[in-house]
N, C-alpha and C positions, 0 to 999 in steps of 0.2 A: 221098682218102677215096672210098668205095666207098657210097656209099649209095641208089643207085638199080643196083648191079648187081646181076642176078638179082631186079628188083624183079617181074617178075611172076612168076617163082616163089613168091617169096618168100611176096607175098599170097596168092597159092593156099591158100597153110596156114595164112597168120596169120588169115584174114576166114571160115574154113568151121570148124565145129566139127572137131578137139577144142581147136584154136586152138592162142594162143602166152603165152610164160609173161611175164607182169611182175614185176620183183625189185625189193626196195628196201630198203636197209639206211639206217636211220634217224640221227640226231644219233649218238643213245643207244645205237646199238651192234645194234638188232634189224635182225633179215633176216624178210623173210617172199615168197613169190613169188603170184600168181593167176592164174588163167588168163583170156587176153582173146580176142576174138575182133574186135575192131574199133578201129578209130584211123587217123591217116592222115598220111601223110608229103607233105610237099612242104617247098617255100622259103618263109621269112620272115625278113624285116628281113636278107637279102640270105643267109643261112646256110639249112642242111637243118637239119633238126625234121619232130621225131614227137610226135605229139598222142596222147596215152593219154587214158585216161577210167578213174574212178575213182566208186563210188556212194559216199557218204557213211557207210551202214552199213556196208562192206567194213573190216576188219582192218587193210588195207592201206593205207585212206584216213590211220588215225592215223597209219600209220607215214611216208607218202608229202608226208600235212603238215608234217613234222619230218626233211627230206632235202633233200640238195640238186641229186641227181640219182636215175636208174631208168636201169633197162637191161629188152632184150624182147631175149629168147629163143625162136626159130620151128627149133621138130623141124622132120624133111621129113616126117610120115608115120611117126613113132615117137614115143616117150615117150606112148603115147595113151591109158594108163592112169596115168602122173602127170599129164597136164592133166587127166583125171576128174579124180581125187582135189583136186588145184591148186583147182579149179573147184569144187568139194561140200562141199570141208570147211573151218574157219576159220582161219588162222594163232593164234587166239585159243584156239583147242583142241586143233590139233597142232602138232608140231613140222615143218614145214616139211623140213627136212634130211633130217627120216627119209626122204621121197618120192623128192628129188630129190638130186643132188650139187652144190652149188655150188663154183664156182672163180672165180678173182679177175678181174678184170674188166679188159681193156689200159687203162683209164682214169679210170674211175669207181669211187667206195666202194662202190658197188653192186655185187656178183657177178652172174654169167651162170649158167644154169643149164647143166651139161654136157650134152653127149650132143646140141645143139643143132645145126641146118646154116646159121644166119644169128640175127646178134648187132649188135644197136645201143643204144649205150651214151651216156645221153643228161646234162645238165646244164638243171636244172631253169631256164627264163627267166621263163615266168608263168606262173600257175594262176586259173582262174576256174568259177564254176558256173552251168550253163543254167538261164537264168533262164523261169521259165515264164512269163510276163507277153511277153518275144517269142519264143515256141514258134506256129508254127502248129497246128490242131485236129490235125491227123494228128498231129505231133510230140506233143504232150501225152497224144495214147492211150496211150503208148510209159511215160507216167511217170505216178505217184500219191504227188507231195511226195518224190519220190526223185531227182532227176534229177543226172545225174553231174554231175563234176567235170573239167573238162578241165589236163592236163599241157603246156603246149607245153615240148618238148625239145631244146635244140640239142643235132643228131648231134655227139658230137666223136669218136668211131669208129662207123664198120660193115665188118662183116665175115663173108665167106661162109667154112663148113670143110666141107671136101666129107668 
């Protein structure tokens, strides 16, 4: 597995706006994708993992609660008007699909969003939420009763398409 090649490319795109796309197709059969801009990959419990974040108001959050994995999708430098949109509007009020194209994912129920240059297709191991009680004062400017939701992922594909 591939999961730190082309990793500073990679972040180039996934951490500066317009960012990168998280997908997640639920228990229940729903897809809906958003647009991230931050998360972070290393090793745990001796495996690669990608930590996504998720706000609790997001669309995605219901859907990401009732999944058992996500997949991130990083343009190089294109789709930069489906991450607007990814990014501004709700899976709650459009269709998703219309935006983007999804295709099937080499390992997960989750699809990938097409037209992407780097794909990591994760299996959900634990979720938990920052807890503000240990946030430092800087940390806590950042949120007001909102604070995300963390995904840790284990990679079981990644993969770059030039």
């Amino acid at each position: 597995m591939k999961h730190l090649k082309d990793l500073e490319q990679m972040m180039k795109y996934f951490t500066q706006p317009p960012g990168a796309f998280l997908t997640v197709k639920d228990k229940d059969g729903r897809v809906n994708t958003m647009t991230v801009c931050w998360g972070f990959i290393g090793e745990m419990w001796s495996e690669p993992h990608f930590i996504c974040v998720v706000r609790p108001q997001r669309y995605t959050f219901n859907l990401i609660e009732n999944a058992v994995d996500y997949t991130i999708s990083v343009p190089y430098g294109n789709l930069v008007k489906e991450l607007q949109i990814c990014g501004t509007k709700s899976g709650a009020d459009i269709n998703k699909s219309e935006i983007v194209k999804f295709i099937p994912a080499k390992k997960t129920i989750s699809p990938v969003v097409d037209g992407c240059n780097a794909y990591y297709e994760c299996l959900i191991n634990y979720s938990d939420s920052l807890k503000e009680a240990f946030m430092s004062d800087e940390a806590k400017s950042h949120y007001k009763n909102d604070a995300h939701h963390f995904y840790i992922g284990k990679i079981i594909e990644a993969y770059i398409v030039d």
